[in-house]
MARKOL-741825 format. One record per residue: residue in one letter; x, y, z of N, C-alpha, C in turn; residue number from 1. Coordinates in nm, 4 decimals, m for minus. Layout:
! MARKOL-741825
REC  residuo    n_east   n_north      n_up   ca_east  ca_north     ca_up    c_east   c_north      c_up  num
REC        a         X         Y         Z         X         Y         Z         X         Y         Z  NUM
...
END
This chain:
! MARKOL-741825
REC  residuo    n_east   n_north      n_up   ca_east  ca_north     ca_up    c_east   c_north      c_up  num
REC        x   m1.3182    2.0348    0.7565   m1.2545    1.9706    0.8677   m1.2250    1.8272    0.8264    1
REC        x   m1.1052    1.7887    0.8362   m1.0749    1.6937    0.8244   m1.0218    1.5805    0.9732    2
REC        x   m1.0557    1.4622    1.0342   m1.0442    1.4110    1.1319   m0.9602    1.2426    1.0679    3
REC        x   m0.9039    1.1948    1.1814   m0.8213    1.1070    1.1436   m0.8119    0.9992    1.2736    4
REC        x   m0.8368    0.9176    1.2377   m0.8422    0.8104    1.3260   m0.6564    0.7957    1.4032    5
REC        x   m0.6356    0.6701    1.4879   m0.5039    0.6721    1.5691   m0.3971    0.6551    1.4858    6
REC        x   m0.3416    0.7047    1.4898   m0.2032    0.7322    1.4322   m0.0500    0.6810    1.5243    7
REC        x   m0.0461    0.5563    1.4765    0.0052    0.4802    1.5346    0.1703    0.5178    1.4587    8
REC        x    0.3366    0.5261    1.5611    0.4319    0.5860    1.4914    0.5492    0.4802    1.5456    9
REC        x    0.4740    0.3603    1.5518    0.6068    0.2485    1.6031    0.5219    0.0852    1.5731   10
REC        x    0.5966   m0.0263    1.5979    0.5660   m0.1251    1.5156    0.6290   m0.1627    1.4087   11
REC        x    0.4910   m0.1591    1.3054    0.5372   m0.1930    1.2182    0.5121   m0.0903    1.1161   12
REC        x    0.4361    0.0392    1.1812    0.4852    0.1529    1.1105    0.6155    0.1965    1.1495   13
REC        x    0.6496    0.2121    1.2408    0.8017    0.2415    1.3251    0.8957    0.2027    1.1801   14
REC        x    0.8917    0.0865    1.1463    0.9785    0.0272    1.0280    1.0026    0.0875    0.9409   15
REC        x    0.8016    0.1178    0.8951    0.7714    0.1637    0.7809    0.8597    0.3213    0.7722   16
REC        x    0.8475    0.4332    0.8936    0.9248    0.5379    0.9102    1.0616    0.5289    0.8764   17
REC        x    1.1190    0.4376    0.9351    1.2586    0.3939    0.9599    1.3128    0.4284    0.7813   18
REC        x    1.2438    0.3262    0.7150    1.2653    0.3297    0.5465    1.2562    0.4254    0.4867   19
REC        x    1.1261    0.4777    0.5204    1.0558    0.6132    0.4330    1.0690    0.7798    0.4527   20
REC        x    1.0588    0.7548    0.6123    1.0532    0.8825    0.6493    0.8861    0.9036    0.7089   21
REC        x    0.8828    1.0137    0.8049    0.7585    1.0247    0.9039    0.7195    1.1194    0.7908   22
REC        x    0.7130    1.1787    0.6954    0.6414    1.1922    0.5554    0.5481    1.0866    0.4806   23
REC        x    0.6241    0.9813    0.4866    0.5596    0.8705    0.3934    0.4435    0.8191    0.4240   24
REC        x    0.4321    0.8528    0.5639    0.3146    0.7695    0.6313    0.1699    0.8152    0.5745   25
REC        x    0.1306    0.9759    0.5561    0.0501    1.0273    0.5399    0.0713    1.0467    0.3943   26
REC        x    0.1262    1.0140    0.2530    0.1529    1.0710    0.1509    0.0246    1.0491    0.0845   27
REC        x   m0.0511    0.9394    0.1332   m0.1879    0.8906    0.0371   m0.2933    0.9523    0.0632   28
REC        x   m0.3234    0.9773    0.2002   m0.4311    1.0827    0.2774   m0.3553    1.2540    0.2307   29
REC        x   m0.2685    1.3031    0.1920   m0.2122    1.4303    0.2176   m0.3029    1.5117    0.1342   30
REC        x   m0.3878    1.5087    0.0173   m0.4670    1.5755   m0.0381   m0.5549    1.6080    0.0749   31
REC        x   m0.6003    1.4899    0.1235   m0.7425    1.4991    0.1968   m0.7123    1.6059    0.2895   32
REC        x   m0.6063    1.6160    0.3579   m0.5924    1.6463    0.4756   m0.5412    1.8234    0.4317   33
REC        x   m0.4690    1.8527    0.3407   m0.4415    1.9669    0.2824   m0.5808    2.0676    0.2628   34
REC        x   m0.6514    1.9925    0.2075   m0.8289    2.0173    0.1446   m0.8642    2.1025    0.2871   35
REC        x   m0.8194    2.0719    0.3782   m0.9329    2.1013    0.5571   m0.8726    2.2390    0.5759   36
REC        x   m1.0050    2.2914    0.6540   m0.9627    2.4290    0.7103   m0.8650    2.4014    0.8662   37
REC        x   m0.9311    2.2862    0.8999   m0.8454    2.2019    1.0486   m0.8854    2.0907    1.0155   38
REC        x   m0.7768    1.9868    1.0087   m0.7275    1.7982    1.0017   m0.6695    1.8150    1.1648   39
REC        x   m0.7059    1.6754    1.2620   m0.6471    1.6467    1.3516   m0.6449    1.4818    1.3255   40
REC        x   m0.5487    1.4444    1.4306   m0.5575    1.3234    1.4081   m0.5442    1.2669    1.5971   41
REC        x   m0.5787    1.1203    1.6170   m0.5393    1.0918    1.7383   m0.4235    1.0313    1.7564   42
REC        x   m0.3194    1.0705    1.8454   m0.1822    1.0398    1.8415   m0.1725    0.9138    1.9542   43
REC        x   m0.1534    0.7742    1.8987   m0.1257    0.6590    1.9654   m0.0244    0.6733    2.0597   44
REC        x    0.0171    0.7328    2.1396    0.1545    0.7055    2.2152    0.2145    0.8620    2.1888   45
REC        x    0.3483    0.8385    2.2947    0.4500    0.9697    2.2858    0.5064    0.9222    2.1514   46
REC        x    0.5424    1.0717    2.1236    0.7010    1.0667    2.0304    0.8258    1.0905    2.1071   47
REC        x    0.9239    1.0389    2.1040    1.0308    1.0163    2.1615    1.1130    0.9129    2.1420   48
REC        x    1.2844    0.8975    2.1366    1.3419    0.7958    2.1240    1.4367    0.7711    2.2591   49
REC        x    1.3844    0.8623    2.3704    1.4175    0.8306    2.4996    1.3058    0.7154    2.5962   50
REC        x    1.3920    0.7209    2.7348    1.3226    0.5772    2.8012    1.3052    0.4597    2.7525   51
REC        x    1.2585    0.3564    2.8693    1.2485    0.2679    2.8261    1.1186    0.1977    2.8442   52
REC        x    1.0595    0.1083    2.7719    0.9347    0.0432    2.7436    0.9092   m0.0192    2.9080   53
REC        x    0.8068   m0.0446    2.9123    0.7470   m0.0900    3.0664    0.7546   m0.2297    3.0191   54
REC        x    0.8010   m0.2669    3.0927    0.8114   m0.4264    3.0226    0.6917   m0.5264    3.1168   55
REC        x    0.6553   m0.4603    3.2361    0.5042   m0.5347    3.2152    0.3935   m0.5155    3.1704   56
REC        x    0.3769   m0.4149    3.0301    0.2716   m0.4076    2.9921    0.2294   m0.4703    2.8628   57
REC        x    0.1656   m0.4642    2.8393    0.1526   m0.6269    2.7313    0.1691   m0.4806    2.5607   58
REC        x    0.1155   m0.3809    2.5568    0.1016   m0.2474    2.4496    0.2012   m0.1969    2.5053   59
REC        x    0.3045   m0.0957    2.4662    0.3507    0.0291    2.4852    0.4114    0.0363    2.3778   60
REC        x    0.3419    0.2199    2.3387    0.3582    0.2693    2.2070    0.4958    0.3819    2.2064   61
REC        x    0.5956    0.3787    2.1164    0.6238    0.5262    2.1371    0.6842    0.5471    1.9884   62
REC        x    0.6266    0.6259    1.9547    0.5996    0.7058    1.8026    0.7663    0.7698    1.7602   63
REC        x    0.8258    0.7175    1.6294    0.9587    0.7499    1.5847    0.9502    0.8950    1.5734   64
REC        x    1.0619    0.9536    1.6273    1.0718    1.1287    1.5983    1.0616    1.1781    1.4881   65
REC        x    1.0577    1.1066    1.3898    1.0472    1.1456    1.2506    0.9233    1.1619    1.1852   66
REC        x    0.8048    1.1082    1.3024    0.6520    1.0985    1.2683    0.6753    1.2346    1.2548   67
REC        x    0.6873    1.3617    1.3630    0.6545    1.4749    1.3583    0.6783    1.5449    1.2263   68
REC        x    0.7804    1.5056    1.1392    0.7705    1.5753    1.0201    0.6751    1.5717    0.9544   69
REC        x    0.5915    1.4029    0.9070    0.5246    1.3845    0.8652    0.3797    1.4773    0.9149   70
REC        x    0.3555    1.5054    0.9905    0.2213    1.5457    1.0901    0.2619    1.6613    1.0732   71
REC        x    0.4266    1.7771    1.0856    0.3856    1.9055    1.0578    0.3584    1.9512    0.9441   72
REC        x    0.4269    1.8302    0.7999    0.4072    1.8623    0.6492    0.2085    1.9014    0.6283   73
REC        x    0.1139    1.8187    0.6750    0.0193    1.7785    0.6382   m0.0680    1.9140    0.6712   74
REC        x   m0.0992    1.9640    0.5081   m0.1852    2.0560    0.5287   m0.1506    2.2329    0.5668   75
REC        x   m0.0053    2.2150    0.5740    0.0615    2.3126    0.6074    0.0992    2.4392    0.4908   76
REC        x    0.0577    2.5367    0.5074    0.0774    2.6356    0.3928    0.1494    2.7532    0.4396   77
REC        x    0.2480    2.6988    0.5307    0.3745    2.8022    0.6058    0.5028    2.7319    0.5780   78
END
């Protein structure tokens, strides 16, 4: 079993996606996480590139659609 702390998919990972791809994020952990009979991780926020941010809240997360590639690659043997 592999477990994974928050998995944050906007910011200044948002960027990082933007460049790389929602692949890139996990490419350094992807052994680890391949290795598990079940890897989860905790997902910071929606994924979505709809709505709009609450603008009185001081946080609001929402994870680039492209995270999901990254998160279905990991560990996947289908």
């Amino acid at each position: 079993m592999a477990a994974g702390g928050d998995v944050l998919g906007d910011r200044k990972v948002g960027d990082f996606i933007d460049h790389y791809g929602g692949g890139a994020v996990f490419a350094k952990i992807q052994p680890f996480l391949a290795s598990a009979q079940l890897a989860f991780v905790n997902l910071e926020g929606p994924i979505s590139d709809q709505g709009q941010r609450a603008a009185w809240k001081e946080y609001t997360f929402r994870a680039r659609p492209a995270l999901v590639d990254g998160l279905l690659r990991q560990g996947s043997t289908w």
